[in-house]
N, C-alpha and C positions, 0 to 999 in steps of 0.2 A: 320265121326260122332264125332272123337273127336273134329273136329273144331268147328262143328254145337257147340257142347258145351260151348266150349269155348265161343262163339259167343253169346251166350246166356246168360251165364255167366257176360260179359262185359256188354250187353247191357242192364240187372236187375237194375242195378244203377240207370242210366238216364232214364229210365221207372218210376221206384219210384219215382225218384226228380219231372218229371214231371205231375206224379198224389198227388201226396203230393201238389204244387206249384197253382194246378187247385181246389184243395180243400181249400186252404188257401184262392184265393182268393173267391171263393164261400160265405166261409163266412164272409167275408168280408161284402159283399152286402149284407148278411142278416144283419147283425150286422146295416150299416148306409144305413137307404132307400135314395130312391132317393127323396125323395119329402122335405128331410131336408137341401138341398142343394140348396142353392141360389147363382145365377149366376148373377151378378152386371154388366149392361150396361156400356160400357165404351161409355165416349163421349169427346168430343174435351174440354170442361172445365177443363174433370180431370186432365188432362195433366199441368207441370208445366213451365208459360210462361215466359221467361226470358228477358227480354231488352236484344238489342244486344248495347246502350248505357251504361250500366249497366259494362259492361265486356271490356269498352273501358279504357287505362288507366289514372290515374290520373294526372293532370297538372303539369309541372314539379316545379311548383313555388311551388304547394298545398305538394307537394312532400317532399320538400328538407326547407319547414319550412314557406309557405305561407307567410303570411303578413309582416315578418322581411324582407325574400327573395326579395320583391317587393321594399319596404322601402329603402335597400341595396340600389337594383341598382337603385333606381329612384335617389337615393343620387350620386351615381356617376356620372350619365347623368347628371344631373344639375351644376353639381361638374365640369366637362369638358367644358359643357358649357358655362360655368364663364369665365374659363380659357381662352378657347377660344376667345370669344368677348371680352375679354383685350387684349390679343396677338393680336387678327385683328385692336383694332385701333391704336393700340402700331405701329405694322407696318405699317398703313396707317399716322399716323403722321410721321416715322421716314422718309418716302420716300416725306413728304412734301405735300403729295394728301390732306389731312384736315389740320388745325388749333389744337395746343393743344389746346384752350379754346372749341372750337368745338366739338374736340374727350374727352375733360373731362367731357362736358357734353351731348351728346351722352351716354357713359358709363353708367353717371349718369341717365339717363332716360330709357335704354332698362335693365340693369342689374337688377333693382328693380322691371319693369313689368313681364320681362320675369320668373324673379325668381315666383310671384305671378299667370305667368298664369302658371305654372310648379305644384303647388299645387293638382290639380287632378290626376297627374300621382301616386300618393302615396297612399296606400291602406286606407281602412277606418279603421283602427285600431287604438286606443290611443295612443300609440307611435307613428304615423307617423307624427305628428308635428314636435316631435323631433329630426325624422332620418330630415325632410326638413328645422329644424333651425341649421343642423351641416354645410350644405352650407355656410350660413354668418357666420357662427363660423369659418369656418377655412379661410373664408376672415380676418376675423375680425383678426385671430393671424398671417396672413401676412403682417396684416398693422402695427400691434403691435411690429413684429420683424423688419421690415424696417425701421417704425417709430424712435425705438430708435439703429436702426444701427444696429442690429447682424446678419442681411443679408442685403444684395444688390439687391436690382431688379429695373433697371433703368425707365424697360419697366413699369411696378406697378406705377413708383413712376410719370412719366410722364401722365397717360393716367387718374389719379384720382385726381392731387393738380392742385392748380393754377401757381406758382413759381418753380415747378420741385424742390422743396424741399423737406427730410426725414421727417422733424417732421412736414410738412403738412398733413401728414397721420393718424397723432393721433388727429386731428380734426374734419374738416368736413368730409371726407370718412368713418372714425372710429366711429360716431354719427349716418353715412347712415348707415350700417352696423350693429349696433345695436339696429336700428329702425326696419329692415327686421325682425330679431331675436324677438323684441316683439311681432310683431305682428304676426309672424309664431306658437309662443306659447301661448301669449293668447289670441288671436280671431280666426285663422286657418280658415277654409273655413263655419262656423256655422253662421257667425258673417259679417255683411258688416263693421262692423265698421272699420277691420284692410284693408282688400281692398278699404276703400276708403283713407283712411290717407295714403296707397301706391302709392296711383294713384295720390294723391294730391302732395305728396313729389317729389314721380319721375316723372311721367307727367306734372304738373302745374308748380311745381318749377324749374324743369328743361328747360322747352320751354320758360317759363319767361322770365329766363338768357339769351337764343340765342337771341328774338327776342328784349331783350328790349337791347341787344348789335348794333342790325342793324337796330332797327328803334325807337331805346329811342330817340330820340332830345327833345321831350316833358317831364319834370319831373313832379313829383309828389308836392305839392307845399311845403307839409308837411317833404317832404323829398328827396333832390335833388340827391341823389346815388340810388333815384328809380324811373322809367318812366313810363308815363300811357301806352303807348304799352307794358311793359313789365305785369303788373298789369292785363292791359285786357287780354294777351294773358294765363296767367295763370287764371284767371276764367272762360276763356272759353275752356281752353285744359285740366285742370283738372278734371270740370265740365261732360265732354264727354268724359276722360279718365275712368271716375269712373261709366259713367251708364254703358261703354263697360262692364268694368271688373264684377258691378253688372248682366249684362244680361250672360255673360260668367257662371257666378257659376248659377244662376239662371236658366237655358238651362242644365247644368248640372245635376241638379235637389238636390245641395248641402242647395240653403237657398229659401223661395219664400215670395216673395214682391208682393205688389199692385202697379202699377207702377207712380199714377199718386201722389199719395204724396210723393214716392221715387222721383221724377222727382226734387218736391219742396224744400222734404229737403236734399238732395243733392247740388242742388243752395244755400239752406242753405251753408249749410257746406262750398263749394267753396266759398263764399263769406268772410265767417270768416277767410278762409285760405290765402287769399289774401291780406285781412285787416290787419294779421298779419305778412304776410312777407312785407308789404310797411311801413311799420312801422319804425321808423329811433332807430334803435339796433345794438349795438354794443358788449354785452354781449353774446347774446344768439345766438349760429348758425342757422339758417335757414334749416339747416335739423334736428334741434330738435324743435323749434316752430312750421315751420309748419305741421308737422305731430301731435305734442303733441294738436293743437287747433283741427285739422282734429278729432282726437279721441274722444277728449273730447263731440263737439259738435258732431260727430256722436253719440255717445254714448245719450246722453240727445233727440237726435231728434228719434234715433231709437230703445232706450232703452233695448239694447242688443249688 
């Protein structure tokens, strides 16, 4: 009996809790009907959709500073490149395989295109002209420090003058060079006018030189240190230099033309460039005339 008590005792509690807990909720229900209670259809819209692009990470170039980052290295690729194809003809002259006049102007004619079709590898940012004119700028200051002797570089000094001379350097290579630099800065890839005065100077004026070496016998009458092979061969290798390089950015979708007055005055242009280096000059180097007429009349025929 005493247990039964006990018993009973303990389990008065948890009887209470549980009719107290059945009365609460009781009123509960009365308190909020059911009928004020709206239950909301879930459907596949409500759900929030995420790209799984979205969650992909960002590029490392976009990452670590975008458009300088690009700039950077397109400047050093170009940068090596240079380097490079002067060291290849430097050592293809030294083993006797080319001609220095041949490897100088080779140089002369791939180093100015390639520089120019390298143009698109550089972001479209305002600055990027100027990370792609620090290329010939630091040509420019190894021609400067050879030129007046405070370095040596044999291979430099053979693969770009006529005479394997220092202060050949400070002339016509040193006029190439900051020819590239105008026109990397101000016409850059907007503008056909610097692409074509590049094509005219390194293409035209360069294949000039070779072919009117091995098949001038015929001169000029106006002027016997220049040959109609050499003449013709520059209006017609500048000529077809300059529509490549215009279809090149053109294809890129950098500048757009109509092709068939391009056609014309391009021939324009080529022809005044020709006229100008057959010209008997003795003042003015030919890597500054004929690209300064290339401009000029680009500039008047395409008026930009």
């Amino acid at each position: 009996m005493v247990c039964s008590a006990k018993m009973s005792l303990l389990c008065a509690p948890a009887t209470g809790a549980a009719l107290s807990s059945a009365l609460f909720l009781r009123r509960r229900r009365e308190v909020i009907p059911s009928s004020t209670i709206t239950v909301l259809p879930v459907t596949p819209s409500a759900f929030v959709r995420i790209n799984p692009s979205r969650l992909r990470r960002r590029p490392i170039a976009a990452a670590f500073g975008g458009p300088v980052l690009q700039d950077a290295c397109a400047t050093a690729l170009v940068v090596g490149g240079a380097y490079a194809l002067v060291s290849t003809f430097d050592n293809l002259t030294r083993r006797n395989i080319i001609e220095q006049n041949l490897s100088r102007k080779l140089v002369h004619i791939l180093s100015g295109l390639l520089f120019l079709a390298s143009w698109p590898i550089f972001s479209t940012s305002a600055g990027a002209r100027y990370f792609a004119s620090l290329v010939p700028s630091l040509n420019c200051l190894r021609l400067v420090l050879n030129g007046l002797s405070f370095t040596t570089d044999e291979g430099l000094t053979k693969s770009v003058s006529r005479l394997g001379k220092p202060e050949e350097l400070l002339k016509g290579p040193l006029y190439y060079v900051l020819v590239l630099i105008l026109c990397a800065i101000l016409f850059w890839r907007e503008s056909p006018v610097g692409m074509i005065s590049l094509a005219m100077m390194c293409g035209g004026d360069g294949i000039a030189d070779i072919m009117g070496r091995r098949f001038g016998s015929v001169k000029i009458p106006y002027n016997p240190e220049k040959s109609l092979a050499g003449s013709i061969s520059m209006f017609l290798f500048g000529f077809l230099v300059s529509i490549g390089m215009l279809y090149y950015f053109v294809a890129l979708g950098y500048i757009q033309l109509e092709w068939v007055p391009t056609v014309e005055r391009v021939a324009l242009v080529a022809f005044v460039a020709t006229l100008v280096e057959s010209l008997p000059n003795r003042i003015v180097d030919d890597n500054i005339s004929v690209p300064l007429a290339s401009m000029v009349t680009s500039f008047l025929v395409f008026g930009y």
